[in-house]
C-alpha positions as semicolon CSV with decimal commas, in nm:
position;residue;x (nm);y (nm);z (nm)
1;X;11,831;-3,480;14,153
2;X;11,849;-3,105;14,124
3;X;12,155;-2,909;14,190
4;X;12,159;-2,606;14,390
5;X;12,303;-2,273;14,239
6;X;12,372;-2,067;14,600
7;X;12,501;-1,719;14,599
8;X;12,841;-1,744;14,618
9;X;13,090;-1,576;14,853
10;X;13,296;-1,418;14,632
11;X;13,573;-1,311;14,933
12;X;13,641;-1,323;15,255
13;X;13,466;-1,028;15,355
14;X;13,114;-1,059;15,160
15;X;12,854;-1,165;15,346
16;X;12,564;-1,091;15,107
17;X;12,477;-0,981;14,749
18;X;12,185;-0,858;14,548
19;X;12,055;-1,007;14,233
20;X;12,061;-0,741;13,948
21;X;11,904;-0,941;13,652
22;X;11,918;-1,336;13,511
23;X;12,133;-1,328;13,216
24;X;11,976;-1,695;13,122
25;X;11,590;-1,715;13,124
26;X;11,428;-1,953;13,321
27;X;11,346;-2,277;13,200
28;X;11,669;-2,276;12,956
29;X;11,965;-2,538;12,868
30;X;12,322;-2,389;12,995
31;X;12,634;-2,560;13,032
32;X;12,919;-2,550;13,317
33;X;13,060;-2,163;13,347
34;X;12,760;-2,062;13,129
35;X;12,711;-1,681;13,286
36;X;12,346;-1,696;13,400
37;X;12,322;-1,366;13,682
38;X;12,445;-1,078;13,763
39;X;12,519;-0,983;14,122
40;X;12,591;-0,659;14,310
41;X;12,820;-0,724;14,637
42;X;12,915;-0,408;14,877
43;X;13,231;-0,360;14,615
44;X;13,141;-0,435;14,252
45;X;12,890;-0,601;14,022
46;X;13,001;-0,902;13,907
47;X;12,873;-1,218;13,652
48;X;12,789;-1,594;13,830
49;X;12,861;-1,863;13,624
50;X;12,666;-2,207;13,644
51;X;12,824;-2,482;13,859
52;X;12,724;-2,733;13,579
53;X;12,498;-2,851;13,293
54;X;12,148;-2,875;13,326
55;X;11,806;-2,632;13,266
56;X;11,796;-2,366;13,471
57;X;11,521;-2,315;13,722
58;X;11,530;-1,947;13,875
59;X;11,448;-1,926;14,242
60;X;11,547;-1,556;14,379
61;X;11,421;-1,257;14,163
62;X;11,581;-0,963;14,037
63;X;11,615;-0,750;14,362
64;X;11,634;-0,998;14,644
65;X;11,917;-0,977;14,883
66;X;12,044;-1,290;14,973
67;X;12,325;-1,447;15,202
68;X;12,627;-1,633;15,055
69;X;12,520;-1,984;15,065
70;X;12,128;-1,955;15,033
71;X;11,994;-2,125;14,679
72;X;11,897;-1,870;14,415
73;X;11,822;-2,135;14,137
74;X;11,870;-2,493;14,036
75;X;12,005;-2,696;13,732
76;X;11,758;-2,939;13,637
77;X;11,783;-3,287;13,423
78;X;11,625;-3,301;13,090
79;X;11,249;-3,391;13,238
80;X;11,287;-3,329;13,543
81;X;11,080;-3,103;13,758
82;X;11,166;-2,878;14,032
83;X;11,093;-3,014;14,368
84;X;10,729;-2,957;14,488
85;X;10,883;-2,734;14,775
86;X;11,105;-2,546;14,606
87;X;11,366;-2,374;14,863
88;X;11,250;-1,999;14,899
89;X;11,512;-1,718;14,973
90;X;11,585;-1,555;15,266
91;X;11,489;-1,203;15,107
92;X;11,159;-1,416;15,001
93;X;10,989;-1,420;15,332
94;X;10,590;-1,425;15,342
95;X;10,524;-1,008;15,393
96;X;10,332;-0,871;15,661
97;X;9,984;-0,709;15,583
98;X;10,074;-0,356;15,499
99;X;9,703;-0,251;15,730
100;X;9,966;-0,317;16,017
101;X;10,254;-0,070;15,928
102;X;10,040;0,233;15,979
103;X;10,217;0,415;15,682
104;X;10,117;0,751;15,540
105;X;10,267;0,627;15,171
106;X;10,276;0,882;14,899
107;X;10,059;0,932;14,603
108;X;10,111;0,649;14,314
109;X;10,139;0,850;13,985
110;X;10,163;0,503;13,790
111;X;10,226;0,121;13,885
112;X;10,520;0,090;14,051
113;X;10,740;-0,184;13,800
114;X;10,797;-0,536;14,002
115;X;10,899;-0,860;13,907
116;X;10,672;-1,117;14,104
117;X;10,540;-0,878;14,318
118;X;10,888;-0,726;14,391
119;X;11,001;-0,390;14,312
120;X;11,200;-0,383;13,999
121;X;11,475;-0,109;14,064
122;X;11,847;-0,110;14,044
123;X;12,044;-0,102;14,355
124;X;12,180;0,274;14,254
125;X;11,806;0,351;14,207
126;X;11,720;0,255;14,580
127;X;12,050;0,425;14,681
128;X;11,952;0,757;14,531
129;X;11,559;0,718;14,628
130;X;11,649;0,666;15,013
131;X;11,896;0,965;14,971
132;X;11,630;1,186;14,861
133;X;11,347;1,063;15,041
134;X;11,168;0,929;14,768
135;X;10,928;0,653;14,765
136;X;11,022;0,420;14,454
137;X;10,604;0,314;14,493
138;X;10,574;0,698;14,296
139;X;10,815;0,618;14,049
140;X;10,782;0,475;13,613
141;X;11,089;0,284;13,533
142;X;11,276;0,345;13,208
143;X;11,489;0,107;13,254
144;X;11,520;-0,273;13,075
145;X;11,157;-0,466;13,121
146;X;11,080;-0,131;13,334
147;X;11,301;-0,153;13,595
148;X;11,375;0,161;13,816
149;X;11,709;0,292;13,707
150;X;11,867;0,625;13,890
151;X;11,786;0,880;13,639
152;X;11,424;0,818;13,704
153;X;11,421;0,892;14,064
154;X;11,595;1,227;14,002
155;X;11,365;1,328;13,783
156;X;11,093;1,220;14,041
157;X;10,959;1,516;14,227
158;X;11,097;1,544;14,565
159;X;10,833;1,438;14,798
160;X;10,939;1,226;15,088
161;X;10,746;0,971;15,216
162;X;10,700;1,000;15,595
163;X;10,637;0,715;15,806
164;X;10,360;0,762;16,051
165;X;10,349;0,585;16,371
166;X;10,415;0,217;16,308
167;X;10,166;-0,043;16,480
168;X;10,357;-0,243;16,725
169;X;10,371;-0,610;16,651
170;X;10,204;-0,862;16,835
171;X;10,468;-0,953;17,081
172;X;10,705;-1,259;16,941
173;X;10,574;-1,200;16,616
174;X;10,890;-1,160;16,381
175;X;11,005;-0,847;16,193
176;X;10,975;-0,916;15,843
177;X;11,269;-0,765;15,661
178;X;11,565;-0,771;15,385
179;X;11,902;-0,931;15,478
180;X;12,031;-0,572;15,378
181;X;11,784;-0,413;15,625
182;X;11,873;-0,628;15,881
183;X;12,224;-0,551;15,858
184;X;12,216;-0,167;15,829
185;X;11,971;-0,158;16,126
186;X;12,215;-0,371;16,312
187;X;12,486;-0,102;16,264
188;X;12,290;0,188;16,333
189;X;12,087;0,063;16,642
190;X;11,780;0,053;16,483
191;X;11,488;-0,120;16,631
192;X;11,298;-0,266;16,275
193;X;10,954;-0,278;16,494
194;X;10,945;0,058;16,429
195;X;11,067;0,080;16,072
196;X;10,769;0,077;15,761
197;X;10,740;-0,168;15,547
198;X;10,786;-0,080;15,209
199;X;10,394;-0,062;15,053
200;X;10,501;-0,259;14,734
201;X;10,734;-0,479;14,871
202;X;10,506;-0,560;15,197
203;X;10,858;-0,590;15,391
204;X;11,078;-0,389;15,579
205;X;11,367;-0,250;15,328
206;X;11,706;-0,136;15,345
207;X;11,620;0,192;15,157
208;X;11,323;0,169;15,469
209;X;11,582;0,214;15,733
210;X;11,749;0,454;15,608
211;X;11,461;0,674;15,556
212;X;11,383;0,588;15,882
213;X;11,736;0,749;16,003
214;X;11,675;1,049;15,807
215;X;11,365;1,152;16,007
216;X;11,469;1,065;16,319
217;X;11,783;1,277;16,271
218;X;11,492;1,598;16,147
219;X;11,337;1,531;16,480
220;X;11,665;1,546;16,684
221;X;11,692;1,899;16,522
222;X;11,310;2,042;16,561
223;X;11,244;1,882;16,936
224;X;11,386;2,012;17,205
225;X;11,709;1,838;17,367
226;X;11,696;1,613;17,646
227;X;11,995;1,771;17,922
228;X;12,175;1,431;17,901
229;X;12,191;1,421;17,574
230;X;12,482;1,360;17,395
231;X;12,591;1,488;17,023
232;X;12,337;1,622;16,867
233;X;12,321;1,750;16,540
234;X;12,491;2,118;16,482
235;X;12,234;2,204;16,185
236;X;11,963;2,099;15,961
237;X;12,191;1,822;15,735
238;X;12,147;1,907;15,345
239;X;12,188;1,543;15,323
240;X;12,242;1,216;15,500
241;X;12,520;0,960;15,377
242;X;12,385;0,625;15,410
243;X;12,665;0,424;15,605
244;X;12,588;0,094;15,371
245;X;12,719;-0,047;15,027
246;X;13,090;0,054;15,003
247;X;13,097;0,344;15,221
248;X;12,928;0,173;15,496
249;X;13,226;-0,139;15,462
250;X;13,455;0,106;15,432
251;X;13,336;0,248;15,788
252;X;13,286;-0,105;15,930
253;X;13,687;-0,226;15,806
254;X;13,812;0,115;15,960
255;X;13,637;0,130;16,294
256;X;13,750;-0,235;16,309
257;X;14,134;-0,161;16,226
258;X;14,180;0,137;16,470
259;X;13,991;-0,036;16,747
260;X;14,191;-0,368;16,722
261;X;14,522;-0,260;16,657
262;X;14,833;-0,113;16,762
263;X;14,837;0,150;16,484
264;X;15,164;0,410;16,487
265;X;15,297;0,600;16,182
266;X;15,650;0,704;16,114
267;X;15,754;0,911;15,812
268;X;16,075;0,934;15,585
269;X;16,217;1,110;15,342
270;X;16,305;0,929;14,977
271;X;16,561;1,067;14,747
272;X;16,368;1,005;14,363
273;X;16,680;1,183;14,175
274;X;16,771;0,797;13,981
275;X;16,395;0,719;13,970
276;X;16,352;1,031;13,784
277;X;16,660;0,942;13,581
278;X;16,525;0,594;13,507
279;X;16,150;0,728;13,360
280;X;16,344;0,977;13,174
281;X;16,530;0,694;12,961
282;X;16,196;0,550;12,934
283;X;16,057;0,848;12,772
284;X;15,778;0,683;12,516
285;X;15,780;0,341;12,637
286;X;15,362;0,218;12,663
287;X;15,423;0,081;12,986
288;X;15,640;0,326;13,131
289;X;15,599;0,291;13,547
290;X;15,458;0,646;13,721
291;X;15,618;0,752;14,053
292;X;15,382;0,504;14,249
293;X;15,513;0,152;14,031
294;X;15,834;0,257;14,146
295;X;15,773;0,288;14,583
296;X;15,498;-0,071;14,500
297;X;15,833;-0,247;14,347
298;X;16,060;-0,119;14,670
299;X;15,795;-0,246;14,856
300;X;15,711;-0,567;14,788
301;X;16,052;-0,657;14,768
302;X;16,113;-0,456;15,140
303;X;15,824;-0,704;15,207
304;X;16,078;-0,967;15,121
305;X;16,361;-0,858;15,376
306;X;16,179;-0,791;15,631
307;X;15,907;-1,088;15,670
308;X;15,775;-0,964;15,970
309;X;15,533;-0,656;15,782
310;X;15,426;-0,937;15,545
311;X;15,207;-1,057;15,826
312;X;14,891;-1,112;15,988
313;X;14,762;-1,126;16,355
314;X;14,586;-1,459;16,438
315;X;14,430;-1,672;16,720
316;X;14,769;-1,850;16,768
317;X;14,976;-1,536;16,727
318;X;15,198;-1,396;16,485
319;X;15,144;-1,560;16,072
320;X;15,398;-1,481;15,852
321;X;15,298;-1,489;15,457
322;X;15,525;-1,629;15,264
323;X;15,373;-1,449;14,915
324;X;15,402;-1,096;14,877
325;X;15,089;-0,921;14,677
326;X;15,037;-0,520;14,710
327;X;14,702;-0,409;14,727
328;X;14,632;-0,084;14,559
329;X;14,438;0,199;14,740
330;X;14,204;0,365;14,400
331;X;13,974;0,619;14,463
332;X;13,636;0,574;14,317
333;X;13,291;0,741;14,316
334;X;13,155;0,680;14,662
335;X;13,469;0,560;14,816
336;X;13,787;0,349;14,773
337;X;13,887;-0,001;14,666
338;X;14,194;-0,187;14,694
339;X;14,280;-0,419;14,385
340;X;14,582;-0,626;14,402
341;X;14,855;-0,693;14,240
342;X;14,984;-1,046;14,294
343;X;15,324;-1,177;14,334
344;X;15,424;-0,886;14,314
345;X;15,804;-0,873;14,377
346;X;15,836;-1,104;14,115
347;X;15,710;-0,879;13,851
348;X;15,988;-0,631;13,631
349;X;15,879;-0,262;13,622
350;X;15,717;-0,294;13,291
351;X;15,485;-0,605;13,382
352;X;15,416;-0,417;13,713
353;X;15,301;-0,063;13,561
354;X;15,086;-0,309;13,296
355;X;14,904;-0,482;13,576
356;X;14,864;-0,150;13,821
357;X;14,692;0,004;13,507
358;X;14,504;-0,247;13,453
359;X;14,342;-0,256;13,794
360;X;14,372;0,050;13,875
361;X;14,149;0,137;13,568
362;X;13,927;-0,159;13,633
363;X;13,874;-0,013;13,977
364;X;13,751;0,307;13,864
365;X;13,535;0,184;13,527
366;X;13,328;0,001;13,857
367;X;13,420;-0,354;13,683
368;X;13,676;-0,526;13,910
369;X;13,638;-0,845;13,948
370;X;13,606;-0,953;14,342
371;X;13,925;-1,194;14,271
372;X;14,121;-0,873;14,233
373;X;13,989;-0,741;14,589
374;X;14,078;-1,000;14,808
375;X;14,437;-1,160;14,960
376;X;14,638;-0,850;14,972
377;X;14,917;-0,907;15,274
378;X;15,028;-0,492;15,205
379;X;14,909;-0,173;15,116
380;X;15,010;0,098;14,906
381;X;14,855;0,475;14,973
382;X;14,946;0,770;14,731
383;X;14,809;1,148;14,768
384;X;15,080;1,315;14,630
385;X;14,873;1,411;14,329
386;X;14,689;1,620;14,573
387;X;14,949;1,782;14,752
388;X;15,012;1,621;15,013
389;X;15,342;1,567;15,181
390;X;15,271;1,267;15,412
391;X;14,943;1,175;15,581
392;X;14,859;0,841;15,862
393;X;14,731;0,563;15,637
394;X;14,511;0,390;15,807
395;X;14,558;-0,017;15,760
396;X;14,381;-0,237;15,582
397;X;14,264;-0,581;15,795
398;X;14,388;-0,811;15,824
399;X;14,717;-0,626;15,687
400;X;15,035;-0,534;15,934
401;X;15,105;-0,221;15,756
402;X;15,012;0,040;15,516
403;X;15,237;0,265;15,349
404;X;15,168;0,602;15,235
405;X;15,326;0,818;14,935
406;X;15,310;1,188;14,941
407;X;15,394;1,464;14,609
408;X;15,781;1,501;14,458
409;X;15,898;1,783;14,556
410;X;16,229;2,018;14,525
411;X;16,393;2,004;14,846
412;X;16,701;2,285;14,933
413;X;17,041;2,054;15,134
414;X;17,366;2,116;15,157
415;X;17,617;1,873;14,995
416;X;17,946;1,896;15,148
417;X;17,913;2,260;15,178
418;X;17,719;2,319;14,827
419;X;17,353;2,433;14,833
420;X;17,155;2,178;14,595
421;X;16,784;2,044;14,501
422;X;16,688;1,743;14,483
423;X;16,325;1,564;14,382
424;X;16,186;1,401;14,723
425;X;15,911;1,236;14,876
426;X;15,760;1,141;15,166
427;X;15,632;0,814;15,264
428;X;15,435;0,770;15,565
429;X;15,449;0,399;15,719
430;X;15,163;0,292;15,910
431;X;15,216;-0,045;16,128
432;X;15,067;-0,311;16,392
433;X;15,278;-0,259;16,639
434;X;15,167;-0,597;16,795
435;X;15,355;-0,755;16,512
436;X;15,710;-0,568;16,546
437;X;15,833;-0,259;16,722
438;X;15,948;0,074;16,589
439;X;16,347;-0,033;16,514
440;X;16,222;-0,301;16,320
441;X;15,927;-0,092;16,132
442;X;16,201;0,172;16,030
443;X;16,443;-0,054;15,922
444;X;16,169;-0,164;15,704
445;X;16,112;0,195;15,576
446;X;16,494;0,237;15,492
447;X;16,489;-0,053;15,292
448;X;16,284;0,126;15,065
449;X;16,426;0,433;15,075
450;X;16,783;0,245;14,968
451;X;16,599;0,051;14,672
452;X;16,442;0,361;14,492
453;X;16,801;0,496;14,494
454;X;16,872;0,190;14,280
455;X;16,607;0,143;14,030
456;X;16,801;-0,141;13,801
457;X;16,763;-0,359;14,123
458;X;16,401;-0,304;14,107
459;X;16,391;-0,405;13,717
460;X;16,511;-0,746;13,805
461;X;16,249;-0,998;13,964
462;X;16,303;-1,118;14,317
């Protein structure tokens, strides 16, 4: 019998992913592992492999949005055929006449590309189309087989499409919409009754919502203001941020942390004179640690003293981890990931500055692997490259702490009645104080402050 390819759930935290493109065409041989699509989750892009052997018999299309767990394709024997019924994806649903949407759409220059009656774009492309009110309908696609990529929305003209008054639905009769546009509408309070469909697509869209956003925030600015109402906007926006993809998780995990924790943030001073001492003998070395490998080593062996901050809140209380691995705050375009470095205390200071490079730079290039995002039981925070002296992390569910690293700096003390300098640095500890209390939570902090004035301790695995 046929065996079912579902979208996988790549970490704890994904919930759904788009299909970007089948790497295998339909209809052909693979074996176990074969890659056969690419996905796009909230955090990366990232290759499926097959589950097993067997002729491959696409389902989903290039664009659909499904839920972990719903079938996208099946493996089929040699001769046999797919199942008369074949199970259709949630992002699949039949579409609702577009007469009903009572859409002003814009002006169709050329065909819109689609795959099966689907919009062929990129996930980018719909990103920058609902930024800039643009209707991908208007748009030729220079991408692969025609599909939509960014560039050719920005060099569409800038016309935005604006919904008129949407019919209102027969009562009980369902909404038809994206998982995606189900989701952001759920966030933002939207009522999808009164979003457009999208006119190729015959379904209400993600990019759809958020268009729909973006004028209802132009009319909060050009209609007059209600006297109970609350917030409104200051000015005409230049732009609207979507709150979706990465920035709009990044929101979601935030909100989520400050509302259900104890959060409080105390701050310390580290003396980085033997650190400094320590890269200086390493002058030339490939895999010389950076300021940062140092304060991730103190840490996760800290972690190791002091089991209590290498913990998670639970239903029946307190967990304490028993492995240490440091997640990784990297900056990248649009917002921030946290790739982690496992086992971490038991790494030496050159096989930790090899792996923090490695995802570090994987991070950035936009190719991280979702393995590398997920089981991270502490977090590591540096601005000091900007300036900063010390700044309130904010922690990372379901973490018990986050700890934050601010610039060296020459500091002025006085040494037994001698003025002297001396390289510094701040680190700002951010912790659950359901898990442990403030004696506890700077005992933790000294710990690290004592191991960075001993760097051979920290080129020794724990």
């Amino acid at each position: 019998m046929p065996t079912d390819v579902p979208m996988p759930k790549l970490g704890l935290t994904m919930e759904e992913a788009t299909i970007i493109e089948w790497l295998v065409a339909d209809g052909a041989s693979v074996e176990p592992d074969t890659p056969i699509v690419l996905i796009e989750t909230d955090k990366t892009e990232t290759e499926v492999g097959s589950p097993g052997a067997g002729r491959l018999h696409q389902i989903a299309r290039p664009g659909d949005v499904l839920p972990c767990g719903q079938t996208m394709a099946m493996l089929l024997a040699d001769g046999e055929a797919p199942p008369a019924t074949p199970v259709a994806p949630a992002a699949t649903a039949a579409p609702r006449p577009l007469a009903s949407a009572g859409t002003t759409a814009l002006p169709v220059a050329t065909p819109a590309p689609h795959v099966g009656g689907r919009l062929f774009a990129s996930p980018n492309a719909r990103r920058v189309a609902a930024e800039r009110g643009i209707s991908l309908g208007s748009v030729r696609g220079t991408g692969p087989g025609g599909r939509i990529v960014s560039e050719d929305v920005e060099a569409a003209p800038l016309v935005a499409a604006r919904p008129a008054a949407v019919a209102p639905l027969r009562a009980g009769a369902p909404v038809v919409a994206s998982v995606a546009a189900r989701s952001l509408a759920d966030l933002l309070g939207i009522d999808l009754a009164q979003v457009a469909p999208d006119p190729v697509e015959g379904r209400v869209t993600r990019d759809g919502v958020a268009l729909h956003v973006r004028h209802l925030l132009q009319q909060l600015t050009t209609a007059p203001q209600p006297a109970s109402s609350t917030m409104p906007l200051l000015q005409e926006p230049t732009s609207t941020i979507r709150l979706s993809g990465m920035r709009g998780t990044i929101a979601k995990r935030m909100r989520t942390s400050l509302q259900e924790m104890a959060q409080l943030t105390l701050t310390m001073d580290a003396d980085m004179t033997e650190v400094l001492a320590d890269r200086a003998r390493r002058a030339g070395d490939d895999t010389r640690p950076t300021i940062t490998d140092y304060v991730v080593a103190a840490t996760a062996r800290a972690l190791l003293r002091h089991p209590a901050m290498n913990a998670q809140v639970v239903d029946a209380g307190i967990a304490l981890l028993p492995d240490v691995h440091v997640g990784l705050a990297v900056a990248v375009d649009g917002g921030l990931l946290v790739p982690v470095v496992r086992n971490t205390a038991q790494r030496d200071l050159s096989d930790l500055a090899r792996e923090t490079t490695r995802v570090a730079t994987l991070a950035r290039d936009g190719a991280i692997s979702p393995a590398d995002l997920e089981g991270g039981t502490f977090s590591v925070s540096a601005l000091g490259a900007y300036g900063v002296d010390s700044f309130t992390p904010v922690i990372n569910p379901p973490n018990a702490g986050i700890l934050g690293i601010g610039r060296l700096r020459d500091d002025v003390v006085v040494d037994d009645g001698s003025i002297i300098t001396l390289k510094r640095l701040t680190l700002s500890l951010t912790w659950d104080h359901r898990v442990l209390d403030g004696v506890p939570a700077a005992e933790f902090c000294r710990t690290i402050v004592d191991l960075l004035a001993d760097p051979a301790a920290l080129d020794k695995p724990a």
